[in-house]
Every structure is written in C-alpha cells, then in structure tokens.
N, C-alpha and C positions, 0 to 999 in steps of 0.2 A: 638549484638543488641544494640544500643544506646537507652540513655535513651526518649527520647524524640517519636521514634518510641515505647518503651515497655512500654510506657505511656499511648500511643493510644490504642494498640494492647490491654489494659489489662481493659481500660474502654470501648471501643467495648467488650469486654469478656464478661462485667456486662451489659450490654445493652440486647436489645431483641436478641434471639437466632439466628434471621432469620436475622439479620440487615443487612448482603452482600448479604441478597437471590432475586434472579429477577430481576439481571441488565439485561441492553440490550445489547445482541450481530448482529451484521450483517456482510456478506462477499462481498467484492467486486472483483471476481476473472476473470483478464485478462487471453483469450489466446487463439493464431494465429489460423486462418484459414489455409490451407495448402492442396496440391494437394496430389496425391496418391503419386508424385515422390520427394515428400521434399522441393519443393516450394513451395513462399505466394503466396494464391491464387488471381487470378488475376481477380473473377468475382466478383461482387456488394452484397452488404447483403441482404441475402436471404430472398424474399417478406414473406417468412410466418412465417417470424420471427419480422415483424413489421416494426415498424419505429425503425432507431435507435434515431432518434431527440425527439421522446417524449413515447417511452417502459419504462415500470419501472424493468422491469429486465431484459433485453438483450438490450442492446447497441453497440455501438463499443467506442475505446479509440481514439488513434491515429490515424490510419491504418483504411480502411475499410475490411480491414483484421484481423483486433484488437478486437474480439470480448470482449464486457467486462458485467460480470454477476452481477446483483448485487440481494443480496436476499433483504427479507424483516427485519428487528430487530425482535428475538425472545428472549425468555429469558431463554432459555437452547440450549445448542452447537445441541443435537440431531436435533432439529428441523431446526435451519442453513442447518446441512450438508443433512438434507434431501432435503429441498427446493431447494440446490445447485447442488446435485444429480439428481433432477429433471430437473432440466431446462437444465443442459448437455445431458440429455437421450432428451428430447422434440425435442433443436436446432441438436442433433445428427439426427432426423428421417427430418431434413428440410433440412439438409445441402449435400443431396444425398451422393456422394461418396467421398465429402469436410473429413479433420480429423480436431481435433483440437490440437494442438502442445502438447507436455504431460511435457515442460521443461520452467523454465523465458527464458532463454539465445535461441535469434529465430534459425529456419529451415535455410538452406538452403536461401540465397539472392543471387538478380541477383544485377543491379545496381540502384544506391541509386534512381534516379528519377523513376525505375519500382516498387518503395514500394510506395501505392496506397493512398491517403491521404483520409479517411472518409468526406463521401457526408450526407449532413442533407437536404436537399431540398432548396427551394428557398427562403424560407420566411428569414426574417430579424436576427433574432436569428440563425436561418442556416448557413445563410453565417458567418454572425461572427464567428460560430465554427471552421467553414472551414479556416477562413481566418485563425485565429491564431494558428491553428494547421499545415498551410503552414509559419508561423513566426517560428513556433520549429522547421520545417526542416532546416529553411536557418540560423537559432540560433544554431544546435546544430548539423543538419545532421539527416536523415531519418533512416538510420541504427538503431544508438542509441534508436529512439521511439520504434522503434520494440520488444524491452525488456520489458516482461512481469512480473505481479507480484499481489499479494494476499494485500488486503487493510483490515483490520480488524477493524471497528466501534463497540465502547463500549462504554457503560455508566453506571453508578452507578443507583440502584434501587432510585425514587425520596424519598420512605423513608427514604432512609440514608440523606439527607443532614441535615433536619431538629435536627436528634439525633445527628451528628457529627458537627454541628455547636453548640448545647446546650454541648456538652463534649471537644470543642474548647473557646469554653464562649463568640461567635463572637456577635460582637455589630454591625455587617454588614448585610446586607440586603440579606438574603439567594441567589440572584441575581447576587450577587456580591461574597459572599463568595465561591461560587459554581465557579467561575468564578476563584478566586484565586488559590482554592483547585486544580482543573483541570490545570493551569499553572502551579502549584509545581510540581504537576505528568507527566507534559512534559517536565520541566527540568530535572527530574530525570531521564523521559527516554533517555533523551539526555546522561545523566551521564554513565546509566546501560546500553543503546540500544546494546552496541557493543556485550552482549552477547546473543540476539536473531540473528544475522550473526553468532555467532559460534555454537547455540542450533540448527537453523534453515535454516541456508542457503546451499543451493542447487545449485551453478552456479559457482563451481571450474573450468568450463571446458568452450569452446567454438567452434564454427566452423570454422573454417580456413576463411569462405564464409564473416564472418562477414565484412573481410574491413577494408581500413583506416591501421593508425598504433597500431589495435588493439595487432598485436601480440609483439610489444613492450614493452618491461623488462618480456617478460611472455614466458613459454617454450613451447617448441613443445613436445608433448607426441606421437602424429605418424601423416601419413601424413596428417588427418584429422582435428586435433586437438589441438590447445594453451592450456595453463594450468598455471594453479600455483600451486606447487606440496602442498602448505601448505592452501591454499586461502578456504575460505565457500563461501564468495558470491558477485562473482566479481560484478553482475550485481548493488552492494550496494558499489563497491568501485569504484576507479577514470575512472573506464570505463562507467561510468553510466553517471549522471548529472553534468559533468565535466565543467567548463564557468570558466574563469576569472570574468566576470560578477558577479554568484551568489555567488561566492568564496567572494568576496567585499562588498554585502547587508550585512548590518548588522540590523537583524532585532529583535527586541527586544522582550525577552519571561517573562519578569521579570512585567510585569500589559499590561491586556486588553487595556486599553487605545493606548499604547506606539506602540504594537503588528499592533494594526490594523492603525496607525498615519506611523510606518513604510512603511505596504504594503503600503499606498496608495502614500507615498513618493516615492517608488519605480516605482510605476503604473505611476507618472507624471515626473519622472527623465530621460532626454534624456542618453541614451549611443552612445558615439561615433562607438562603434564598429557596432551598430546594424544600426545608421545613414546611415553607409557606403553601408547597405544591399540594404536603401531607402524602401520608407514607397507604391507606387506605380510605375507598371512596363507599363506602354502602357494604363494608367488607371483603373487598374485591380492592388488590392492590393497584397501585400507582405507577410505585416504584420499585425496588428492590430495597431502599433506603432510602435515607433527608441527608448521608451524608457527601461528602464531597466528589466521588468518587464511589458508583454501585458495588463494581467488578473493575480489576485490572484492566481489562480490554477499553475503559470508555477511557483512558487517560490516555489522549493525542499527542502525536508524536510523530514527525518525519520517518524515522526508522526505531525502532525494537530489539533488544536484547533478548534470546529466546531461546530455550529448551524444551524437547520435546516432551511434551506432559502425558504420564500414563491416564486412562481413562479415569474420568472423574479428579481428576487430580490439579489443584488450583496452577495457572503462571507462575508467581511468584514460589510456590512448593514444588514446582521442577526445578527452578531455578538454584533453589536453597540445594536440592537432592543433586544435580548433574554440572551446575555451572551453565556460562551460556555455550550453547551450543553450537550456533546458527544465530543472522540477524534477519529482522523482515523490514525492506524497505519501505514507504509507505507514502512515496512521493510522487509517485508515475503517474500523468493524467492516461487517461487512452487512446493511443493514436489512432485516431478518424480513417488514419490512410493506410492502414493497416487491416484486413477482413479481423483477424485476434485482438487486433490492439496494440500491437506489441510486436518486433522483429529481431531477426538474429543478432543486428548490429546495436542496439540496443540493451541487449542480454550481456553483449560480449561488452559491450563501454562499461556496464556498470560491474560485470567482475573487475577492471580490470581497476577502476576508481576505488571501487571497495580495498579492493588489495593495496591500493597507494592511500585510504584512507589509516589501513591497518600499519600500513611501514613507516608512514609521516609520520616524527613525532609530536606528543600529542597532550600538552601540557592539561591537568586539572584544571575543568571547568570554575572559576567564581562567577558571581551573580552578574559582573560587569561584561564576561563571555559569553552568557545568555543571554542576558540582552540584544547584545551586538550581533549576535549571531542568529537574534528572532527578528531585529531589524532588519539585517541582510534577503534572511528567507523575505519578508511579508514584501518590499521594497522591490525585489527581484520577480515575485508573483506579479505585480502591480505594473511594474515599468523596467521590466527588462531590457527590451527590446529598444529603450530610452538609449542613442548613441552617446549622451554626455553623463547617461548613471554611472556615480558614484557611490561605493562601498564605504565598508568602514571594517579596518583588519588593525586588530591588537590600538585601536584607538586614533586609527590615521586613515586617512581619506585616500582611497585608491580607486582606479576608473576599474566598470566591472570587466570592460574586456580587455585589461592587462591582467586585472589576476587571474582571470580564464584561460588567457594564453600561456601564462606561468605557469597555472598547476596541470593543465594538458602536456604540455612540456614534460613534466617529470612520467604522469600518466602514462604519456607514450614508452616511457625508457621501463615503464612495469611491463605495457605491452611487450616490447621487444625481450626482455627474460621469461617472460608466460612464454613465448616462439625460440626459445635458445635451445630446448628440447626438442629441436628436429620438427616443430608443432607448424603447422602453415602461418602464415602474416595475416590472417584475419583480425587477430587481436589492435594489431597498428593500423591493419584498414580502417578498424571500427574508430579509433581515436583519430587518425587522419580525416574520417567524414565531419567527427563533431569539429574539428579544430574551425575546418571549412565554412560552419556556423556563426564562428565568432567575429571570422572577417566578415560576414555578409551574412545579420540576421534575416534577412529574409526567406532563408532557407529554414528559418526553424518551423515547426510544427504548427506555433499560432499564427506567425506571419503570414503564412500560407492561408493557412483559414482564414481569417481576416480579407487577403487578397479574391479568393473565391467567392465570399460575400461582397465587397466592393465591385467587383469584377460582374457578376450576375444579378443583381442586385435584390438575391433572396435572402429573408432570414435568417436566423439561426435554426428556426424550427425546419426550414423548407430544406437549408442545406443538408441538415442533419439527417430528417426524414430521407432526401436521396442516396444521400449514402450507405443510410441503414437499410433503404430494398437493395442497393447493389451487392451489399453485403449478403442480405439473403440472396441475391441469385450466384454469387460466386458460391455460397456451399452449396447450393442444389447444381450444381454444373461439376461438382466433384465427381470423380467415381464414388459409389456404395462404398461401404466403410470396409476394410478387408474383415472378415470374416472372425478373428481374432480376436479384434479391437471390440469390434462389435457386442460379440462374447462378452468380454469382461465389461465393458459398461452395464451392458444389458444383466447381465448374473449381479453387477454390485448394487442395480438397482433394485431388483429382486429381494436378494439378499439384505438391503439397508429394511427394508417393508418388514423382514422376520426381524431384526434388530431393534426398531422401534418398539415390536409388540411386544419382545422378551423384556424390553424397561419399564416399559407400560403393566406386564402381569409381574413382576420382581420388587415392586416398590415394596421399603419392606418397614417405611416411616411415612405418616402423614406431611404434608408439605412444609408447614411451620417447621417441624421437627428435622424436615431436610435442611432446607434453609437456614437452619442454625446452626448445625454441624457443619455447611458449608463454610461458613462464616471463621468456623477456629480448625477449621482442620486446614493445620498446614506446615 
C-alpha cells in the first residue's frame, strides 16, 4: 500500500461511516437475437418492445439483432440485477420462439451483408444512427459489431465529493475537482483494467462461422471451434476494435479540457483510408464522414468519462456543460454462467476496484503509459490464464499474478471501509472470491469454458446454443412479472412508439441541414 493511497484510506476512516454508501450503479447488457437453429435472426424488432430509437430500457446496439438492455441507476447491485432480470423475462414473452444468445462472442453467421444493420425510423436523428452504424460496417466489417458485452455505469455517492475534496484541501471548484478525481480513476483503470479480462472474461473460444482471418495465430480445438488455450477475453483483445486508425488517435486522458479538444479533433480530421470508402454511394450515404472518428461513441475505449446528455445534446457538450459525471465501464465479457450475464458479486468487485482506482494515485498519462498499459490489456486478453505471464509496470517486468495479488490487497482494505458503516461483508466476500482466482485460474470464467468444451467435446456453437435454451427455460420457469414491473415496461414501450412519431412529425430541417448543425453545435 503506498503511502499517498494509506493517506486517503485512513482519513476516509475518520470521516463519516457511511461516506462510500449510495453510489450509483447501472447495466447496460447487449445480446443477439437468434433463431431456434443458431442463426441471427432475420426479423425486425419486435413491435411490443417499442421503439428502439427512443425506449429507455430496450433498444438495440448495432444489429437490429443486437438487442441492448439498459437498466435504470440504483444504488445497490440487488436492485440492478432485478430490473435486468426483468426486462429479459418481459422481451422473452415478446420475442415468441426468438432466444437471446447466452455468450459476447455471436451465434452462428451467415454473410457479412446478411447481419442486419438496426432501423430507428425516418426522422432525422434516425437516419443518423443508421447511417453511422453502416460507417462501422464498412470501417471495421459487420461481423466484428456482432460482439456483445456488459457496460457497467458508476458513480460515487454526491456526498463524498464534498468530504473528499475538504480531506484533499482542493481550492477547485468541486466541478472540476470531480472532474479530475474521475480522470485519475480512468487512468488507473487504464493501468489495473487488464485484470478484470483475467477476473472477468468470458470469450476464450469462438465459432468457426465467425469469418475473415479470425482463426489466425489462434487454435483449432475441434471442428467447430478457434481458441486460445491460455486467452479470457478475446472479444477485449486484437480481434475486437482492431483499426490502424484508432491504434493512432491519441487522445488525451490527463485534463477534461484536452479529452474533449482531442475527440473533437478527431471528429474533424479527414482519414485517408475511410476517404477511399467515400462519404456517398448513388446519393445515399456511407458514412457519416471520411473522417477519423464519425461520432464520439465510435472511439473504443475500456472505460468512459461521462455525463449525462440532455436530449439531443452531443457527449463531448455534456461534458463541457456538467463535467464527468459518472464512468461506463466497457470491459465485461458476458458471463455464460450467469442467466443476465452478470452477478452481484461482480457488481460489487468492480465498485469497489473503481473506488481503489479513484484513491490510488494516479500520475499523468505519457505515450510511454499507453502503450504499456495497451500491452498489458491485449497480452492479458490473449494469455492470461499463461502461469509464467509477465507484465510490464512503470517499465519492469512483474508476473501477472503478484501484481493481482498486490492490488486485491489494497482492494480489499476499500472493501473493508465500504463495511465500516455498519454495511454487511459482502463487499470483502466479493474481493475474497476473486483473490481465490488468482491462486487457481481455473476457477475463472474462461477456464471453465474451455474445460466444458474439452470435457464434452462440443463446439463453441453447440455449447453455447445449450446454454442459451437453458437460459430460456430458466425465465419461463420464473413467476409472471409482478404486476408493476410489467406496467412500466409495458406503458414505456407504448409510450417510446408516441415518442418516435412526435420526432418523426417535429423534424423542423431537412437532413443535411440536421447533420450540420449536429456537427458545431456544441
């Protein structure tokens, strides 16, 4: 523990009991639509699930196959996973005999133009979606979108800033300091992320179907199936968000300012390779742009700096307007062995990492910490699970599971002040279970997959396909959704259908004329 972290740790101690109690949590969890025979399905989003252009909890991502959930911020994990358990039982009773994929890494693909690009309607904000989500095909290939995953949004209780800016002595504008706080805790996670891929990831394996030269430098485990006998989460290493392109942004995480001056450099910097794509085909657009970067959202990232954006209102123009608010994690594969994907203990490991990313201090990013720090992540995707992997911290070679043990160490001592508030030990369970990982990977998420395939010796597709009917039959074995719940899904899906048509009759500029105003307004 250093001392500048046992500094903190210890006048947080002397502070109120409660000072970590009631941040906010929310999930944002993708995942495919799919026919009974392991294909994306090929029909439209299903009308009694709403719009997907203006639902606040079911949308789609990419794919109008790409179902994506999002709950609402609570301020304990329980109530997340119930919300998120809910709305899979609800779109389960609307999607007739549709499943929804139980794995990140997709089903079954036919070819790359028959994966189905998500329809938002006609209105002006529509087509935009549409358009730029047909730029990520022709930027990156349709396949790749199809990879699904777990977004985790947190924030610190607004009581703490106030006491942890008077125990920082800051002469900054809690606006600002909040602001700072929340970029230390993104570098860090930049520093530490690589070992939520080895805590957490889930997409050692993949389907033959996937395409391309996926199965390159990667093995064949039978005839179904590529692999990396050591890997946790390909879908986090170089088969994911792979560009020469975003390999080259360098974009600055070291002050607010600089962060959001980047994106928008990027947003107006022509790339030659995306030129070559052309911006319009027979006058029907492309892309959104030839430049580097469409929209803020296509610039990949482990985790997110983020403020909440009023309607219509750009990322980066929240940000400028409120400061960060909240981060979104963006590193969770989806756990197989979970019916959601995702579990309590889980929820609870990564508040309590986040908060030990935010207190560790957290020196300014240079080019030589980004690197090291994209090595570690792609390295640790690849061959985690590797007993003799070696890291690389501040330019020295460290095995990865001494520093796992190291920074669970101090992790745990967050947990244990998250519980000095009278709070249950759930917190330390949750860090006691991952520690339990590091002495004995096998216990992680892919190892296990991996042994299941080994063990029975079915594909990726056949294991996955089992899991995902099991999955359906655990929510139809649920009781009916309480009455409630039901309600409000049901009224927001309703309600999204009037939402849509009031953008659709209010357009009040032709599309160009939208599309450009988008562009400087901010």
């Amino acid at each position: 523990m250093t001392k500048t972290f046992e500094k903190r740790i210890n006048k947080l101690a002397a502070s109120l009991p409660d000072v970590l109690w009631n941040s906010l949590i929310g999930i944002e969890k993708e995942s495919l639509r799919v026919r009974m025979d392991g294909y994306l399905s090929d029909h439209p989003h299903p009308k009694s699930l709403g719009s997907a252009l203006t639902n606040r909890f079911i949308t789609t991502d990419f794919s109008e196959a790409l179902l994506e959930f999002i709950t609402p911020s609570f301020l304990n994990t329980w109530e997340v996973l119930r919300f998120l358990c809910d709305i899979h039982q609800f779109s389960y009773d609307a999607m007739g005999d549709e499943l929804l994929w139980a794995t990140s890494m997709p089903c079954r693909l036919s070819e790359d133009r028959e994966i189905p690009i998500a329809y938002y309607g006609e209105s002006n904000i529509g087509r935009m979606k549409k358009i730029y989500r047909n730029g990520l095909s022709y930027r990156y290939g349709r396949p790749m979108q199809t990879i699904a995953g777990i977004h985790f949004n947190y924030s610190l209780p607004t009581t703490f800033w106030p006491i942890y800016m008077d125990l920082e002595q800051s002469r900054t504008t809690e606006n600002e300091f909040r602001s700072d706080a929340y970029l230390g805790l993104v570098r860090n996670f930049q520093r530490f992320g690589w070992l939520v891929l080895y805590l957490f990831g889930a997409s050692p394996a993949v389907c033959k179907s996937f395409g391309g030269d996926v199965g390159s430098g990667m093995e064949s485990l039978n005839y179904g199936t590529f692999y990396k006998s050591f890997g946790t989460s390909l879908r986090m290493s170089d088969l994911g968000y792979n560009s020469d392109t975003q390999a080259r942004l360098d974009i600055s995480i070291n002050n607010l300012g600089d962060y959001i001056n980047d994106l928008d450099k990027a947003i107006t910097t022509p790339e030659p390779a995306y030129q070559k794509i052309g911006l319009k085909e027979n006058n029907e657009y492309k892309q959104l742009s030839v430049n580097q970067l469409q929209i803020e959202d296509e610039y990949y990232s482990s985790i997110r700096p983020r403020s909440v954006a009023l309607p219509g209102e750009r990322p980066t123009a929240a940000l400028r307007r409120s400061g960060i608010e909240y981060v979104e994690v963006r590193s969770l594969d989806i756990n197989v062995f979970d019916p959601v994907g995702i579990n309590q203990n889980t929820m609870r490991f990564m508040e309590v990492f986040l908060i030990y990313c935010l207190l560790k201090e957290s020196p300014p990013f240079a080019k030589e910490n980004k690197e090291e720090a994209l090595k570690n992540h792609t390295i640790t995707a690849e061959k985690g699970r590797n007993p003799s992997l070696e890291l690389q911290r501040d330019g020295k070679i460290i095995s990865l599971s001494h520093w796992a043990t190291e920074i669970l160490r101090d992790v745990r001592i967050v947990a244990e002040l998250i519980e000095k508030g009278d709070g249950p030990d759930v917190y330390v369970h949750a860090v006691d279970a991952q520690l339990r990982l590091i002495s004995d990977s096998e216990l992680t998420p892919s190892a296990r997959i991996l042994a299941e395939l080994r063990d029975t010796g079915a594909s990726f597709f056949e294991f996955a396909m089992a899991c995902t009917l099991g999955h359906k039959q655990y929510f139809s074995d649920l009781a009916p959704l309480v009455t409630v719940r039901n309600k409000e899904l049901s009224d927001e899906s309703a309600e999204s259908i009037r939402r849509q048509r009031k953008i659709e009759t209010s357009d009040a500029v032709n599309f160009e004329e939208y599309l450009k105003q988008w562009f400087v307004a901010d």
